[in-house]
N, C-alpha and C positions, 0 to 999 in steps of 0.2 A: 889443237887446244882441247882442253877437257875440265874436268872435274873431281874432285875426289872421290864426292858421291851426292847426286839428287834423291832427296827423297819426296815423298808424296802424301802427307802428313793430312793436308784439307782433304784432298781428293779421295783419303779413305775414310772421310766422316759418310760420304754417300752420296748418290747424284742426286738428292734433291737440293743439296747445294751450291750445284755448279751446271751445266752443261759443259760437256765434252765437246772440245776447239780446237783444232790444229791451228796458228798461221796461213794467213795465204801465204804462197808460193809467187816469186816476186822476181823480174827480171834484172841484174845489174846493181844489186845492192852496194852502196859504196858505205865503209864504213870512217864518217871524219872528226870522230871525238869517240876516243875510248880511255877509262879511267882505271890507268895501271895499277894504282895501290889499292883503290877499293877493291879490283880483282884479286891482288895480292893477298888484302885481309882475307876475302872470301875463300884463300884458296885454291883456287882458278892454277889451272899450271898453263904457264901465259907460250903463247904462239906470236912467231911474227908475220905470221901471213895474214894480212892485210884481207887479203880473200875470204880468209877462211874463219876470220872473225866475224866480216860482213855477213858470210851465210848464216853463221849459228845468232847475230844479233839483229839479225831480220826474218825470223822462223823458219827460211828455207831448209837446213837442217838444225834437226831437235840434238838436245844435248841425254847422253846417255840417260836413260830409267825415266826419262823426261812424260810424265804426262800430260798432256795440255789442255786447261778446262778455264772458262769463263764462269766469274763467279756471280751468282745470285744476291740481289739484296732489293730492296724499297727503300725508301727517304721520303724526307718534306723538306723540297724545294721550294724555299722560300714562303716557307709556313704553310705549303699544300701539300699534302700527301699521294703521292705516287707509290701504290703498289708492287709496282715490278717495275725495275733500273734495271740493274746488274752491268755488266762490262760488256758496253757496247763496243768499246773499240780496244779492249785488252784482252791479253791472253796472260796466265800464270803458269811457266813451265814446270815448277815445283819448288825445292827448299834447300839449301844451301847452311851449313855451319861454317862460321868463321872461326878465326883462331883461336877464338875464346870459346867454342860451343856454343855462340848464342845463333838461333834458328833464324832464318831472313828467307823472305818471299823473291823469288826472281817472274818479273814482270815485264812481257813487252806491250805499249803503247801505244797502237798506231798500226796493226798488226790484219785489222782486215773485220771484216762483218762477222759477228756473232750473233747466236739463238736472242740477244738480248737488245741489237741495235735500231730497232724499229725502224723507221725510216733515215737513218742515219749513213755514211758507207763506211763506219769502222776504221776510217783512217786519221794519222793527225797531219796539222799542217806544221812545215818544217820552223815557221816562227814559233809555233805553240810548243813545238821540242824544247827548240834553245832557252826559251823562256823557262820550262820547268828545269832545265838541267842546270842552267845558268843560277837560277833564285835557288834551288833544292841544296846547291853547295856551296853557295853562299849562306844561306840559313845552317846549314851542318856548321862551318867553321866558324860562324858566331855563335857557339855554341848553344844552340837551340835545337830541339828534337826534333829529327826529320825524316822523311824517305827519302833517300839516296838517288846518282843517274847514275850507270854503269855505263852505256854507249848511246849515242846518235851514228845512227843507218839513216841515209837519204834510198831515196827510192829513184827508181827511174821513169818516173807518173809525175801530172800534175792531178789538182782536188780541185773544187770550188767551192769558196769560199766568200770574203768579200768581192775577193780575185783570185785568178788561178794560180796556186802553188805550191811548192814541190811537197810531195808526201814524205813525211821520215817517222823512224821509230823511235823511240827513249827504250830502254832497257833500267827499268825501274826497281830500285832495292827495297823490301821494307821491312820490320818486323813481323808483319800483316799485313794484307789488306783484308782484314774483321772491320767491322762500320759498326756506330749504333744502327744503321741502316741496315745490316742484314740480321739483325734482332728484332728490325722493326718485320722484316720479312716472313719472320714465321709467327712472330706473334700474331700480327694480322690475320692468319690465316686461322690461327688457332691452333698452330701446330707446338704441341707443348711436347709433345716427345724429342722434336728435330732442336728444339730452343734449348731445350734443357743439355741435347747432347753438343750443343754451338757454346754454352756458356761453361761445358766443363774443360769443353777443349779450349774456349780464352783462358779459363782460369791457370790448365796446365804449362800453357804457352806462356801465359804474360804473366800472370800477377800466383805462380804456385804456392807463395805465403798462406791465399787467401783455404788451401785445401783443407788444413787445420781447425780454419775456424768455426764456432758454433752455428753462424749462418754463413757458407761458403758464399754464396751468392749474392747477400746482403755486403760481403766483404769485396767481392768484383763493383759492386757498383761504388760502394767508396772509394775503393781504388783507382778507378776509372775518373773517377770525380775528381779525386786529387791529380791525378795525370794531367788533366786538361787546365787545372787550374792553374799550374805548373807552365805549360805550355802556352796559353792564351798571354796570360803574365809575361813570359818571356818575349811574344811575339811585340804587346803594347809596351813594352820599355825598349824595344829596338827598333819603332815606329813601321812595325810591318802591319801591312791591313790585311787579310787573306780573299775576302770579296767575294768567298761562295762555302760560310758557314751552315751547308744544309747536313741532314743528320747522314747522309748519303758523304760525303765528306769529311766526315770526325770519326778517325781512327779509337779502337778501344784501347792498342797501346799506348795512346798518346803523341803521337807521331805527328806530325805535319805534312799534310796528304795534298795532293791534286792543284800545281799551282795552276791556275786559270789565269780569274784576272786579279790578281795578286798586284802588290806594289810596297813598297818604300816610300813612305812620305820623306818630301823636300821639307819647304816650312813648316812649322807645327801647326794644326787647324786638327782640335779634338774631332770633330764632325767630318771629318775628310773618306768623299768615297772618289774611287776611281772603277770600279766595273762599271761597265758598260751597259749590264745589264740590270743593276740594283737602282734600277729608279726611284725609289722611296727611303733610299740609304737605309733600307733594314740592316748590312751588313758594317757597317760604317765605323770607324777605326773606335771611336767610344762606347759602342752597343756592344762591343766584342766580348766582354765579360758575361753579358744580359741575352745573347745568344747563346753562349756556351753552357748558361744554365737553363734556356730554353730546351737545350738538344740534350742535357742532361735529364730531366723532366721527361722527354719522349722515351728516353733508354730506360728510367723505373718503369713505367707506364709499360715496353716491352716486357720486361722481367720479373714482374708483379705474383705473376701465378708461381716463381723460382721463391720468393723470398717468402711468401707465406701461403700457402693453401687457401686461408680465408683472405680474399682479395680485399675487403674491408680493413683488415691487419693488416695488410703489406702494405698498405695505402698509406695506413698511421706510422710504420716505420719508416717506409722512403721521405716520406713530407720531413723527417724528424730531421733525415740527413741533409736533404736538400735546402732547410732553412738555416744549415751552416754553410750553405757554399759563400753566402755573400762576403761573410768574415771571414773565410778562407782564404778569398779571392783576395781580397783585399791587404791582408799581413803580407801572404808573397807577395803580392806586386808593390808593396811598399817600401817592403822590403829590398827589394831590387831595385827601385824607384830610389831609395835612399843613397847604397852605392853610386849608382852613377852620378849624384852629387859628394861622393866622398866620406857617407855616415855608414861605415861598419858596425855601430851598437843602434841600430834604428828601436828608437821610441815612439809612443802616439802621438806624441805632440812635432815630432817632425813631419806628418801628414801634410802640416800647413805649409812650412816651408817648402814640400814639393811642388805642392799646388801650388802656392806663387811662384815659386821660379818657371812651372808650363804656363800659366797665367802669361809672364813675360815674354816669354816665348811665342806666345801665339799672338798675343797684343802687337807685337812689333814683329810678325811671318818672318821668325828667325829659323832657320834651318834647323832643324829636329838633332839631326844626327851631332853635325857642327858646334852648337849650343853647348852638346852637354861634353863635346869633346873639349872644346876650350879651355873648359873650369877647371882642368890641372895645370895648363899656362896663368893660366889670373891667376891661381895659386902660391906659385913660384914668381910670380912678378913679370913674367917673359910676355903677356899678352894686355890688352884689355878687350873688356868686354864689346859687344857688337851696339849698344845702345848705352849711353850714360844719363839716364833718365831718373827720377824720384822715386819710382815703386822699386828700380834696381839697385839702388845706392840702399836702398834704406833692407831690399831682402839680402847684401850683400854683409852688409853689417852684422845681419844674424847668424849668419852663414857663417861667417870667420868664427866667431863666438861660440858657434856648435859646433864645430872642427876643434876647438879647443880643448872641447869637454872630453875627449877622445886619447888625451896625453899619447898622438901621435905626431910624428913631424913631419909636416907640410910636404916634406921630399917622398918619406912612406905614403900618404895619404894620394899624391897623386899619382905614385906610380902603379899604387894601387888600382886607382882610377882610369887609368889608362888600357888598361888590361879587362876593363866590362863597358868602356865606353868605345865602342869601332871608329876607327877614321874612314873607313871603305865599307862601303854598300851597297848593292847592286841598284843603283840608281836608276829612274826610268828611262830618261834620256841616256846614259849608256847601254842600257838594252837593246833600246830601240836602235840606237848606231849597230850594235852587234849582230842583231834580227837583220839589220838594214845592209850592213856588209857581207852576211854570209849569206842571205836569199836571195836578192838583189844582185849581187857582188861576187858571190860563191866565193868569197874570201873569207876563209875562218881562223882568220892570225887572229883579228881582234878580241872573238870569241877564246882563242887559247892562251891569250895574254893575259883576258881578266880573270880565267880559270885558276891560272898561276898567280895572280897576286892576290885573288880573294882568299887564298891560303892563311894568306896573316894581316886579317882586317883591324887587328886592333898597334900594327907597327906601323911607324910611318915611315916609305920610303919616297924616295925622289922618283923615281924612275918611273911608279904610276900615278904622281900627282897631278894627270889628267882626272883621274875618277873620285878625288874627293872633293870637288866642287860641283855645289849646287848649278843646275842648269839654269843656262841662259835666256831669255824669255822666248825665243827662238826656237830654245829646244825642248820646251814644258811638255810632258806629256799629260792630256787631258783624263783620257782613259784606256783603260786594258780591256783583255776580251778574254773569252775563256777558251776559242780556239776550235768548237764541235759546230 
């Protein structure tokens, strides 16, 4: 198997970007999930040997022109600043064009101690794989902006962890791994040469519009801004939490980076955290907006001495951008918010009606995803609603009545709806079965089953009508973990 062509695109900005990292070298690589089409787009001129996949998607052999460096950054972790992160337990073998020309990072995960992993061993544990590969392509086919998995390699090691278990790699896709965290990196330092040559290269990568303009830099950070607004937005109208919003974690493309302790809410509960580790629900499925303009604020704050010389000015322009994000945030997500009750011409006066129908939702711990899938069966008369109470009769009534105003018919409007509302989710408790039968079990049918039906989360078929019911109190998962 091989490549068209790797190129090395970071690695030639300079090594105070990265340390230089080979892979460890690893006994018995088995490789038991590999992802034929996203190789496909990439490119990849595909091999059946089993083997020989395993070596190249477990670092034992590098992929031609391949350089492999462990990248640099800082963050705040949970509103504390950490100086030096960088990738403890990844390696970047270099860069890949897909069919379209667009440039994508290839990443392995799990891959062994780097210049960056402090007292860590660099490795991941084979639950924390499935988990990203699993949510990363479920999030990609609900059309939401993500980092991609190419393969899981199991290793022939155990780790410890809560308990001991098996080592695997994820072979990670992304547009980038650029962080506002590795802005925070040189800014900290004061390094305005290395910042400035970080932010010409996002510009040219991700946002090249921005090259043209009067302040190119002042134009990345809008852009950036709109990204995430875009993306946070999409994450809370699909009832995703991400559960470790640190600036070390928020991609500049926009991307949806690093599943940890991630999750899909069951019932609706605005407040709902499930990390394990956010004990003060800083990250919490409602704050998610109010984080993302926190970690936006640290990225001006970075880029400060790029947008104006006199830091005094630059101060008075970012403040100017930043006190639009609120109104930003809030149009898309209402936006979107609106469709999945079935309002293609969203006005401001349908805010209200959104809000009471989650109001409903959460008053009576109706199933998030379920809820809003319904409301094309009530539509059509095929269903009734989950509760027949007075606050829902009476936002029901409204509801019909601004369906009307649309001079759409009830048949367009929900099929319309049906196509942004998903039936299928990566629910916790199917996870947790899938975690549970391929570690445990070292059976990975169930894992390749939901592979293949999370493909088309918004049909409904019979054959996985296992996975769109809410879990049984039996099978509730309380919390996730991040896996290091």
């Amino acid at each position: 198997m091989g490549i068209l062509k790797i190129s090395n695109s970071y690695y030639d900005l300079g090594d105070d970007f990265y340390k230089k990292q080979n892979p460890d070298q690893v006994n018995n690589p088995k490789l038991v999930i590999f992802n034929k089409k996203l190789a496909k787009d990439l490119n990849f001129t595909l091999s059946d040997d089993q083997r020989d996949l395993a070596e190249i998607f477990s670092g034992n052999k590098l992929l031609p022109n391949s350089k492999p460096i462990s990248l640099a950054y800082a963050g705040h972790q949970f509103g504390h600043f950490v100086l030096q992160l960088g990738d403890g337990r990844a390696v970047l073998l270099g860069e890949v064009r897909d069919k379209n020309n667009n440039l994508f990072d290839i990443q392995l995960k799990g891959s062994g101690r780097t210049f960056f992993s402090r007292s860590g061993d660099g490795k991941c544990p084979l639950d924390a794989v499935i988990r990203e590969y699993a949510v990363s392509e479920a999030i990609y086919h609900l059309k939401i902006a993500t980092t991609r998995s190419l393969a899981i390699v199991v290793l022939d090691e155990f780790i410890q962890r809560e308990n001991l278990t098996p080592a695997a790699i994820v072979t990670r896709i992304a547009k980038s791994h650029i962080r506002i965290g590795t802005f925070q990196y040189f800014a900290a330092r004061g390094d305005i040469k290395n910042l400035k040559i970080l932010a010409d290269y996002a510009i040219n990568r991700h946002y090249p519009k921005s090259i043209d303009q009067k302040n190119p830099y002042l134009s990345l950070f809008t852009s950036v801004m709109k990204a995430q607004a875009d993306l946070v937005s999409s994450w809370m109208s699909a009832g995703f939490i991400h559960g470790v919003m640190n600036s070390d974690n928020v991609t500049i493309s926009g991307q949806t980076i690093d599943y940890g302790p991630c999750a899909f809410m069951d019932e609706y509960e605005s407040d709902k955290v499930f990390s394990f580790i956010d004990k003060r629900g800083r990250y919490r499925f409602s704050n998610q907006n109010k984080i993302i303009l926190w970690n936006l604020v640290k990225f001006a704050e970075a880029i400060l001495p790029l947008i104006d010389s006199d830091i005094k000015k630059a101060i008075k322009i970012v403040e100017k951008e930043l006190r639009k994000f609120p109104n930003l945030f809030e149009q898309i997500y209402f936006k979107k918010m609106a469709k999945k009750i079935g309002i293609f011409d969203f006005k401001e006066e349908d805010k209200t009606l959104i809000e009471n129908f989650l109001n409903i939702l959460e008053n009576n711990q109706i199933d998030f995803t379920n809820g809003f899938r319904i409301l094309s069966k009530i539509l059509l008369g095929q269903e009734d609603f989950y509760v027949k109470n007075d606050k829902y009769c009476d936002w029901y009534k409204i509801w019909i009545e601004r369906l009307k105003d649309q001079k759409i018919t009830y048949e367009e409007i929900a099929k319309k709806m049906d196509k942004i509302n998903p039936i299928l989710i990566p629910r916790n408790h199917i996870i947790a079965e899938i975690i549970h039968k391929s570690v445990i079990e070292n059976d990975y049918n169930e894992l390749k089953e939901f592979l293949e039906a999370i493909k088309n989360p918004f049909t409904e078929n019979k054959k996985y009508q296992k996975y769109y019911s809410p879990p049984k109190e039996g099978q509730r998962v309380g919390n996730t973990f991040c896996g290091t």
